[in-house]
PALUM-328120 format. One record per atom (N, C-alpha, C, CB): residue number from 1; residue in three letters; atom name; x, z, y. Coordinates in pm, 1 decimal. Glycine has a CB too. Example, Ala and Ser with C-alpha at 12.3 -4.5 7.8 and 13.67 -1.06 7.14 Angstrom:
    i   aa  at         X         Z         Y
    1  ALA   N    1319.0     780.0    -569.0
    1  ALA  CA    1230.0     780.0    -450.0
    1  ALA   C    1320.0     780.0    -330.0
    1  ALA  CB    1130.8     904.6    -447.3
    2  SER   N    1285.0     708.0    -225.0
    2  SER  CA    1367.0     714.0    -106.0
    2  SER   C    1290.0     787.0       3.0
    2  SER  CB    1408.4     572.5     -59.8
***
This chain:
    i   aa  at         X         Z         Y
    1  UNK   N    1394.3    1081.6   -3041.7
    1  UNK  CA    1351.0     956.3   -2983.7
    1  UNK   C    1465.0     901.3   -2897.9
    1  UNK  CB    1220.7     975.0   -2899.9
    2  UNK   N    1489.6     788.4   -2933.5
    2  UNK  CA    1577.2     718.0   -2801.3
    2  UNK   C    1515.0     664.5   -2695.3
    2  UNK  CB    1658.4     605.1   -2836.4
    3  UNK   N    1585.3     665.3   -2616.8
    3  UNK  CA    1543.6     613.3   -2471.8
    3  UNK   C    1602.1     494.3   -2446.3
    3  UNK  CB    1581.2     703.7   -2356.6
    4  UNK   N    1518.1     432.7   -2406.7
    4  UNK  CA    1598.3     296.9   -2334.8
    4  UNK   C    1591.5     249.7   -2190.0
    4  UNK  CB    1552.6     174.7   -2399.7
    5  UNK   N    1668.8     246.4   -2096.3
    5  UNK  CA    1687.5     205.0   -2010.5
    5  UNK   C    1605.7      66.9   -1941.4
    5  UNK  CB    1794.5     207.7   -2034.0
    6  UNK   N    1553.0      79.6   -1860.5
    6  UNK  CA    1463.7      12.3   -1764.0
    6  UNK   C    1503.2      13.6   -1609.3
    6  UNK  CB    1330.3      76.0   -1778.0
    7  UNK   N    1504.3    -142.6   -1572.9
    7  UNK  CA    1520.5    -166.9   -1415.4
    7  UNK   C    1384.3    -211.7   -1379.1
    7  UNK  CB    1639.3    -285.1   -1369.1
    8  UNK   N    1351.4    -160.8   -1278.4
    8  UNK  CA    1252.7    -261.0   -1233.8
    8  UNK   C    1276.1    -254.1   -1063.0
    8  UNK  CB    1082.6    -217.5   -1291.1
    9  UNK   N    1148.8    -324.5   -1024.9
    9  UNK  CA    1153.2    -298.1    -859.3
    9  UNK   C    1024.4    -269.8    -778.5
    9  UNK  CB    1210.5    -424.8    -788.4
   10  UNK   N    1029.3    -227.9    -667.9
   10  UNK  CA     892.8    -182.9    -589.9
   10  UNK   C     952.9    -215.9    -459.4
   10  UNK  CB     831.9      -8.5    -605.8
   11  UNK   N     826.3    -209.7    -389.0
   11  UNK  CA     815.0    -148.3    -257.6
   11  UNK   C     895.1     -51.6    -187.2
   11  UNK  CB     716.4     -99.8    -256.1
   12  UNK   N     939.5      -0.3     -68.9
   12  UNK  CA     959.8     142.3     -69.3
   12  UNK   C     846.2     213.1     -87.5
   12  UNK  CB    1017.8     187.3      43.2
   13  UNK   N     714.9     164.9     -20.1
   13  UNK  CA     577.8     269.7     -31.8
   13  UNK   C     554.3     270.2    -171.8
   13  UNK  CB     427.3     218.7      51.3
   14  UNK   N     567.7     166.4    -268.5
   14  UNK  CA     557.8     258.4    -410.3
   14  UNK   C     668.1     349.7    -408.6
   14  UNK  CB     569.0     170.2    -556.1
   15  UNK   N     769.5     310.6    -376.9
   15  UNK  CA     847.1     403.3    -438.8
   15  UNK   C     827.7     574.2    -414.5
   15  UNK  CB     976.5     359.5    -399.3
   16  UNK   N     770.3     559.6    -268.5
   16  UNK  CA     752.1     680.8    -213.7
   16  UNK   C     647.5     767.4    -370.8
   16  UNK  CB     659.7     652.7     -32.9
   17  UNK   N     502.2     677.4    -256.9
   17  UNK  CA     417.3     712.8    -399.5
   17  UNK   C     472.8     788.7    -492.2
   17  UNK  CB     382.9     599.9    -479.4
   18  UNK   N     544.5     651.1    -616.6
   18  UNK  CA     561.2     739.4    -753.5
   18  UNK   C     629.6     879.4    -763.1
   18  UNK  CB     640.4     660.1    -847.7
   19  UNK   N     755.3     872.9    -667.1
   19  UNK  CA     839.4    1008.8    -641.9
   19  UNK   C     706.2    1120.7    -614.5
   19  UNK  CB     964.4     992.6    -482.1
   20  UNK   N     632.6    1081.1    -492.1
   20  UNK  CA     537.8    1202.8    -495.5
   20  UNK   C     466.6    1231.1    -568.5
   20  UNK  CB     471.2    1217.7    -423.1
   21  UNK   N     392.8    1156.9    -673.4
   21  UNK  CA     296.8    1133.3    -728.7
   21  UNK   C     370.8    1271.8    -895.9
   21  UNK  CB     269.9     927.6    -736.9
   22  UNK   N     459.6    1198.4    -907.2
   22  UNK  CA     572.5    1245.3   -1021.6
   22  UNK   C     613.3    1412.8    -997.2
   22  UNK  CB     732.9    1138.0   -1000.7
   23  UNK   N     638.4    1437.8    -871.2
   23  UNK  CA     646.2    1562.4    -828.4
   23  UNK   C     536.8    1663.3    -819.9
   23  UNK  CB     690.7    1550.9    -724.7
   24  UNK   N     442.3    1622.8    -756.2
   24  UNK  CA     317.4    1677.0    -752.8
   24  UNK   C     287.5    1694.1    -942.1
   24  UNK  CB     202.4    1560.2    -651.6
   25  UNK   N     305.1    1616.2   -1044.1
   25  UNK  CA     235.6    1649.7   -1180.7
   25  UNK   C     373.6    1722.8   -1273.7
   25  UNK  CB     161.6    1481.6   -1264.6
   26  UNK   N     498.5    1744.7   -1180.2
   26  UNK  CA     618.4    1843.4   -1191.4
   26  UNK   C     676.3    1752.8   -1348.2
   26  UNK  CB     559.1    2054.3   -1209.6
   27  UNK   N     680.0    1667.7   -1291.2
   27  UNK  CA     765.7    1532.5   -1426.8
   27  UNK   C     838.0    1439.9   -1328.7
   27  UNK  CB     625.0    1399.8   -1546.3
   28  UNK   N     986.0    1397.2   -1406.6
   28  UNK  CA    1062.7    1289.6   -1374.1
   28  UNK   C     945.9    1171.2   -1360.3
   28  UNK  CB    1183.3    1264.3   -1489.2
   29  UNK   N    1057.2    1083.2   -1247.6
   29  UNK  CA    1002.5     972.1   -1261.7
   29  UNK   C    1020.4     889.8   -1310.8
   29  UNK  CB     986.7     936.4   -1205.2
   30  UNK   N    1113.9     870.2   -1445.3
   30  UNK  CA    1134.7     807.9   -1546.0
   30  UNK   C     998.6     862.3   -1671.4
   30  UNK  CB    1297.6     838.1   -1578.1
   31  UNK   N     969.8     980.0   -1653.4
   31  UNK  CA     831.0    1048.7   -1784.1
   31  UNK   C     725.6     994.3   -1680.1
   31  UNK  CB     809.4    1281.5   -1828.5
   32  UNK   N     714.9    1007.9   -1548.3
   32  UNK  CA     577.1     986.6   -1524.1
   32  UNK   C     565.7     782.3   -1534.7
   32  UNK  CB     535.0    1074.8   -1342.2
   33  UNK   N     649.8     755.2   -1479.7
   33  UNK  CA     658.0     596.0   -1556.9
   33  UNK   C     610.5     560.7   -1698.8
   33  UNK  CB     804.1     552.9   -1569.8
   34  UNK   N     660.2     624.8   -1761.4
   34  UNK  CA     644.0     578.5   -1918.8
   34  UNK   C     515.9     634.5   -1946.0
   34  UNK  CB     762.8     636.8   -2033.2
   35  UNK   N     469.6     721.8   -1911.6
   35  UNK  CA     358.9     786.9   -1947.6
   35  UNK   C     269.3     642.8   -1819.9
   35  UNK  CB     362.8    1003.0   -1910.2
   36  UNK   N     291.8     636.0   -1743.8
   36  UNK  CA     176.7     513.0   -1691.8
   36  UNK   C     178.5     385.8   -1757.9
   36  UNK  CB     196.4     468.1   -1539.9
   37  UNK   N     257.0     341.6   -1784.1
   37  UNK  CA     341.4     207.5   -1839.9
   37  UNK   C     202.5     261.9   -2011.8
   37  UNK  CB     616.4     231.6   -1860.5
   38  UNK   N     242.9     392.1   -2080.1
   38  UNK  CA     148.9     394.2   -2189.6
   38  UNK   C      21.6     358.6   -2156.9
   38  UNK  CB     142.0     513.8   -2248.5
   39  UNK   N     -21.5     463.6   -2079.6
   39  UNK  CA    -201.8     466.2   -2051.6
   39  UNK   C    -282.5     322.1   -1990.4
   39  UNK  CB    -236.2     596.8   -1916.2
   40  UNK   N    -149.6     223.0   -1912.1
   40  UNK  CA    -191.0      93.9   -1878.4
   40  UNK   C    -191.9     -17.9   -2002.5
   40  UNK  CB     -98.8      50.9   -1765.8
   41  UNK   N    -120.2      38.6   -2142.6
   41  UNK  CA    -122.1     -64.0   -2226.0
   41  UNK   C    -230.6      16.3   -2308.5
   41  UNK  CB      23.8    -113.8   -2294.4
   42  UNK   N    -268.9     135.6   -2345.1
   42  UNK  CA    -387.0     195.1   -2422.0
   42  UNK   C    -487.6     104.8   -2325.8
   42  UNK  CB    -406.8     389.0   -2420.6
   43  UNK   N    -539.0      70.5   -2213.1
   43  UNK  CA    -652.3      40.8   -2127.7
   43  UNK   C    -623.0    -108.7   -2176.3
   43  UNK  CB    -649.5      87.3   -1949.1
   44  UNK   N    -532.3    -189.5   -2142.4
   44  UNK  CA    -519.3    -316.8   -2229.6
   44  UNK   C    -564.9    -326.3   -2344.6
   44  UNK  CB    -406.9    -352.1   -2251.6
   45  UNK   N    -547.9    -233.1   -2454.6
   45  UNK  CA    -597.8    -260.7   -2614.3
   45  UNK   C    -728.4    -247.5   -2590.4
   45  UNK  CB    -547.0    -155.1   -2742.8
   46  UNK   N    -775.3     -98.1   -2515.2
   46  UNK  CA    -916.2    -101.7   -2502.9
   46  UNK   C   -1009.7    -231.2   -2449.6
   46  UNK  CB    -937.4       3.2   -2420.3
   47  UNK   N    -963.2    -287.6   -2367.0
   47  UNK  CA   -1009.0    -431.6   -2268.2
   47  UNK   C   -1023.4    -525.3   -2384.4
   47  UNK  CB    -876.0    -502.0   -2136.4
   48  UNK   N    -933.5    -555.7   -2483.7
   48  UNK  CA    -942.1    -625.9   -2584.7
   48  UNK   C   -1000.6    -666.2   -2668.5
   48  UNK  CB    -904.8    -613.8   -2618.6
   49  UNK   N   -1021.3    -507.5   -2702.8
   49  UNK  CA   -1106.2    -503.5   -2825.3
   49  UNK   C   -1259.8    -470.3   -2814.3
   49  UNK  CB   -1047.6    -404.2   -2913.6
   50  UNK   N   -1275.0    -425.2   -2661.6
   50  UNK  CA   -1441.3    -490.1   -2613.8
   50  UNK   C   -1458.2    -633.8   -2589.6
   50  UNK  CB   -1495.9    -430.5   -2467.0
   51  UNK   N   -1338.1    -691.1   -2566.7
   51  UNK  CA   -1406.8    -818.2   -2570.1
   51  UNK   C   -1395.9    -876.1   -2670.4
   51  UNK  CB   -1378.5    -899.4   -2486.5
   52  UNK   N   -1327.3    -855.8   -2750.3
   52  UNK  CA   -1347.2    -918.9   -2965.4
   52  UNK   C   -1467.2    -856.8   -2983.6
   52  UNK  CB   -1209.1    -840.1   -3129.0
   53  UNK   N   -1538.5    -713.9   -2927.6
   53  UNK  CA   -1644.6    -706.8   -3045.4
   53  UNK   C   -1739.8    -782.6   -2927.5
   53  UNK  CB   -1700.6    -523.4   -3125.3
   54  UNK   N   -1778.3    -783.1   -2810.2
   54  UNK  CA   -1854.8    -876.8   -2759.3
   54  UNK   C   -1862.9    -987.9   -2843.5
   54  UNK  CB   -1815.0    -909.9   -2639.8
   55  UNK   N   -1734.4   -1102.0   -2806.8
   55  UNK  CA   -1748.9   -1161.3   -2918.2
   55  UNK   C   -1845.4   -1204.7   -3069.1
   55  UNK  CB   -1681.0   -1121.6   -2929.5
   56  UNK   N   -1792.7   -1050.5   -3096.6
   56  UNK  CA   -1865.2   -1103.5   -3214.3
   56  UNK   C   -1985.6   -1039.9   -3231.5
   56  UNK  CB   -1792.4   -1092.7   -3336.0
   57  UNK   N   -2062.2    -969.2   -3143.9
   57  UNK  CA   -2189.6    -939.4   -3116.2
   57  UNK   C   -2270.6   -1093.8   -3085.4
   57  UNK  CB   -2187.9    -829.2   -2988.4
   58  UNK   N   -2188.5   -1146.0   -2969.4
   58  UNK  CA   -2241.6   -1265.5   -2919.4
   58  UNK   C   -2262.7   -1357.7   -3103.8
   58  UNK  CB   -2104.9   -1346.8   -2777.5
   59  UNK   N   -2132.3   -1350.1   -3159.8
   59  UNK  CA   -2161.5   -1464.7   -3268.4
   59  UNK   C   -2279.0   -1440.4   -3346.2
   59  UNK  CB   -2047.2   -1481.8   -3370.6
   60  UNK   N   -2277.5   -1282.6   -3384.8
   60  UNK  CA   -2413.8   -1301.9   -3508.2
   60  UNK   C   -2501.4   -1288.0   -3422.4
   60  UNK  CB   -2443.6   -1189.2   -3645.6
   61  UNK   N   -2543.5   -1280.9   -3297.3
   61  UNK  CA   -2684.6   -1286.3   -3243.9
   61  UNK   C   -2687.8   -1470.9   -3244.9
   61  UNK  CB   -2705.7   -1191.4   -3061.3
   62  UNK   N   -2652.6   -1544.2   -3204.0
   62  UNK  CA   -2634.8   -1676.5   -3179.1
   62  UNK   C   -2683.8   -1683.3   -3356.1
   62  UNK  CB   -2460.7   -1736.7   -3107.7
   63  UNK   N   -2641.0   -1633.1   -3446.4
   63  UNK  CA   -2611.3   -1685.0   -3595.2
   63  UNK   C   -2744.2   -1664.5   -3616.4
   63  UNK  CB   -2498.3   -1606.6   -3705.0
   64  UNK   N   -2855.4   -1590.0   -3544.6
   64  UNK  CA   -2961.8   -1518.9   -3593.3
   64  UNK   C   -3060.3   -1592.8   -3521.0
   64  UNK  CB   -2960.1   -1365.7   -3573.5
   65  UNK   N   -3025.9   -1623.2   -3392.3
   65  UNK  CA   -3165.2   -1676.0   -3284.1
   65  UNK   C   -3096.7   -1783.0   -3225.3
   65  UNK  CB   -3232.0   -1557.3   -3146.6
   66  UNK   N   -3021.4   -1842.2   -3259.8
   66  UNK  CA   -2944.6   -1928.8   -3112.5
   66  UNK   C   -2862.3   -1913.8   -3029.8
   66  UNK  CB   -3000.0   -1952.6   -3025.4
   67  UNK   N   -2848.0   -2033.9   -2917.1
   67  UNK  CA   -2733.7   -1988.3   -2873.8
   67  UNK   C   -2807.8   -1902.6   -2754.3
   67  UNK  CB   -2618.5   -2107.2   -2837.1
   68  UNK   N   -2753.5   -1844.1   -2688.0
   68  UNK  CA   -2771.0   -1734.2   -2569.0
   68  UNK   C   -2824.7   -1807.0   -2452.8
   68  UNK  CB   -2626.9   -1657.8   -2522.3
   69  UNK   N   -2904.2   -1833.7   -2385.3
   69  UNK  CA   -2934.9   -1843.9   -2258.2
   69  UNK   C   -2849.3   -1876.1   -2175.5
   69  UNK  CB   -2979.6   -1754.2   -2219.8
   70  UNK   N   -2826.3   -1982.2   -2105.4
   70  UNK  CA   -2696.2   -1964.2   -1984.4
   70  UNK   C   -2746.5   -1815.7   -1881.5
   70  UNK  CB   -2689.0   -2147.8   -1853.6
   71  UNK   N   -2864.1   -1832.3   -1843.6
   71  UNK  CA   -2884.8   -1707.2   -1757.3
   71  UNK   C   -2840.7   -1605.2   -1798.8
   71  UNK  CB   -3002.0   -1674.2   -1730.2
   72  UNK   N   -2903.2   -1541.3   -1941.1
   72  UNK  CA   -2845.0   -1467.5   -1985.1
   72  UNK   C   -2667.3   -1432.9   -1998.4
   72  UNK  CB   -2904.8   -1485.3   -2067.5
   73  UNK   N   -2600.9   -1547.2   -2048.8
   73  UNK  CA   -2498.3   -1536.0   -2038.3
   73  UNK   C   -2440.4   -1502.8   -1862.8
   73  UNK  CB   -2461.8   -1649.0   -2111.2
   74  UNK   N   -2495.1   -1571.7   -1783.3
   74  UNK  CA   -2441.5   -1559.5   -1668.0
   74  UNK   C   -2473.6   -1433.9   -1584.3
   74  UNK  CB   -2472.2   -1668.1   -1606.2
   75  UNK   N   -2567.4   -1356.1   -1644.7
   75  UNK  CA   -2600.0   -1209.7   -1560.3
   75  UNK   C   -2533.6   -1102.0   -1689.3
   75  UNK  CB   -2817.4   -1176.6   -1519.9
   76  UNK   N   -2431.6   -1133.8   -1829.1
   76  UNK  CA   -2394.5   -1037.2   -1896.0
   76  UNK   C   -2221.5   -1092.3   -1804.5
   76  UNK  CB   -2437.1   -1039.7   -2092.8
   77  UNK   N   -2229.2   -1170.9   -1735.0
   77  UNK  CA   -2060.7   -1217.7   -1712.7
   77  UNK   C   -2051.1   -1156.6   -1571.3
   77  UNK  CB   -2016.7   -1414.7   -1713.9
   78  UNK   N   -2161.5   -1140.2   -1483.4
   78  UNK  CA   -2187.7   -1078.9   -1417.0
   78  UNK   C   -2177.3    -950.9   -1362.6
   78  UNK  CB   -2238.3   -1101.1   -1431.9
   79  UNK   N   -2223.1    -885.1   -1462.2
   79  UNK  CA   -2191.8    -761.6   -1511.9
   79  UNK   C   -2068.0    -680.0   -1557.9
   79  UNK  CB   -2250.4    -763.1   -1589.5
   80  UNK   N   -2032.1    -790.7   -1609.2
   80  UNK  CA   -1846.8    -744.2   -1672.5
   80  UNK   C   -1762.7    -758.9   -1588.7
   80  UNK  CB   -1769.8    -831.3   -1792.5
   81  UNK   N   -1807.0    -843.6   -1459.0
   81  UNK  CA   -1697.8    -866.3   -1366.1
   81  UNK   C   -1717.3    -756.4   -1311.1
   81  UNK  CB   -1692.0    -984.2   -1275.8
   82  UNK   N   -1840.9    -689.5   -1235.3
   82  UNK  CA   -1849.1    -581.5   -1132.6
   82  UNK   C   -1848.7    -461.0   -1178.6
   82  UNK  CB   -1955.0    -587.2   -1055.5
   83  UNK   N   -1871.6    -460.6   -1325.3
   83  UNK  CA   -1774.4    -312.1   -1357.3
   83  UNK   C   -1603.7    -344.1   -1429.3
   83  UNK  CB   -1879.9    -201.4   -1502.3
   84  UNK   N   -1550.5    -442.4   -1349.3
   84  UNK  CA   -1433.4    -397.0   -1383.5
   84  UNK   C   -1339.7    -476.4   -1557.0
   84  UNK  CB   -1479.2    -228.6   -1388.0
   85  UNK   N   -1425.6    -503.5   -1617.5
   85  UNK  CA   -1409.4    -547.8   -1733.1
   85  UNK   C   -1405.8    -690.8   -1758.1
   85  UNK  CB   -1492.0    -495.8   -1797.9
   86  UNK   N   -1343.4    -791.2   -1641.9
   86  UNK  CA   -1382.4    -931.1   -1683.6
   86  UNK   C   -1304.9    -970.8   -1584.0
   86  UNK  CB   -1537.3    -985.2   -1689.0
   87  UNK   N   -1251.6   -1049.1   -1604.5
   87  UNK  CA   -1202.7   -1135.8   -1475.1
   87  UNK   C   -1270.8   -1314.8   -1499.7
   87  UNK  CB    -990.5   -1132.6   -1473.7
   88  UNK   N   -1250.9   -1396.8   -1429.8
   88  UNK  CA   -1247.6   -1509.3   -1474.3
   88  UNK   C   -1228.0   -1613.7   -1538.6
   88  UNK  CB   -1241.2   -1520.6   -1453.9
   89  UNK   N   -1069.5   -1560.3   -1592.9
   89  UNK  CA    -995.9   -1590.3   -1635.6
   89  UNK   C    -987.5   -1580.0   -1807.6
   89  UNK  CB    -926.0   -1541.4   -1561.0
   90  UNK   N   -1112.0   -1446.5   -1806.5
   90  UNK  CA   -1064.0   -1389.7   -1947.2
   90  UNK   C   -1231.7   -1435.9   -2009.3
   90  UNK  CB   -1004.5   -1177.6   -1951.0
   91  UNK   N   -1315.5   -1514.2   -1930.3
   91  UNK  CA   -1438.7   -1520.3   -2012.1
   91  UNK   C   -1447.2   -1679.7   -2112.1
   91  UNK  CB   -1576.7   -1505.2   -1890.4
   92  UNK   N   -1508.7   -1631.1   -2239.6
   92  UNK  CA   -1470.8   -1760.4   -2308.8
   92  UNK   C   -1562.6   -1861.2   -2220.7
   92  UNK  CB   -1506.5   -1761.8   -2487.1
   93  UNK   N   -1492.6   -2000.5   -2300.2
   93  UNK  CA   -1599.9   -2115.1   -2258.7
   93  UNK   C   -1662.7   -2127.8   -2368.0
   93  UNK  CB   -1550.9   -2256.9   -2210.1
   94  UNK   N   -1786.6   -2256.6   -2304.6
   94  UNK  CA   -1870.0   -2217.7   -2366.1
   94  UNK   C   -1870.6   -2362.6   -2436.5
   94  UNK  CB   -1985.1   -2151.3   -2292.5
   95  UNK   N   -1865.8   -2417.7   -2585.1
   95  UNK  CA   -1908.8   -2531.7   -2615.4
   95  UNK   C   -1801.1   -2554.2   -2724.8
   95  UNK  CB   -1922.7   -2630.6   -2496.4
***
């Protein structure tokens, strides 16, 4: 595998952090980076692709009974925000 070279920047208190953080799991902090940098883009695909199949849960129920309730919609958007899975930003509109 090649490696490629990465700059980035922090804090000093991250920096502290990652050094300890990296030490304590007895890995560089170039492996414990990349290994976070992975598991934050695996949690991205995952985020994704619950909200495509939402999506398309939402479409064939709509295809079957209508469209959804605003209430309804607004206590399932509800929900996705306070566990973590929704921001504002990322909920479709509606129309």
């Amino acid at each position: 595998m090649t490696a490629r070279k990465l700059s980035i920047s922090v804090t000093p208190e991250v920096e502290e952090t990652i050094k300890a953080v990296a030490a304590e799991e007895g890995k560089t902090v170039s492996a414990w980076l990349a290994e976070a940098a992975v598991e934050k883009a695996h949690l991205a695909a995952l985020h994704a692709a619950g909200r495509a199949a939402e999506a398309a849960r939402e479409l064939v129920y709509e295809s079957e009974h209508g469209a959804l309730p605003e209430e309804s919609r607004q206590r399932a958007r509800e929900f996705l925000m306070e566990a973590g899975l929704l921001d504002h930003e990322t909920w479709p509109t509606v129309g």
